[in-house]
C-alpha positions, 0 to 999 in steps of 0.5 A, a space after each residue: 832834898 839834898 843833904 851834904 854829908 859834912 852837914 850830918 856833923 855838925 860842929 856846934 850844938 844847934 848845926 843840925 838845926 840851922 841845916 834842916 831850916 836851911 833845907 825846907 827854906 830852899 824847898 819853899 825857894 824853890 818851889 816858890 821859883 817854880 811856881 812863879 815861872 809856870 804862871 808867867 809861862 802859862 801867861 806868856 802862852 795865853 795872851 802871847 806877850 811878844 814884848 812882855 819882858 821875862 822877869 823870872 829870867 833873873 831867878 835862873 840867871 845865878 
């Protein structure tokens, strides 16, 4: 997990709570993300969609 250092001072009394939601939110994302594109690759694999359009293409696109 990545931890900026700023995010170690917090500048209001709950700053380090809001930071570390922030952070397993982004881990569930990015886990999330992860596991939607394994399962469409292993789609694309199995029954070769040629014309299958690549919707997870939008997750990694920003």
């Amino acid at each position: 997990m990545l931890l900026r250092t700023s995010a170690a001072k917090p500048t209001k009394p709950n700053g380090k709570a809001q930071t570390v939601i922030a952070v397993v939110l982004l881990s569930y994302y990015s886990r999330f993300v992860r596991s939607f594109h394994n399962k469409f690759a292993r789609l694309h694999r199995q029954r070769q969609f040629a014309s299958f359009p690549p919707l997870h293409a939008g997750f990694f696109a920003a």
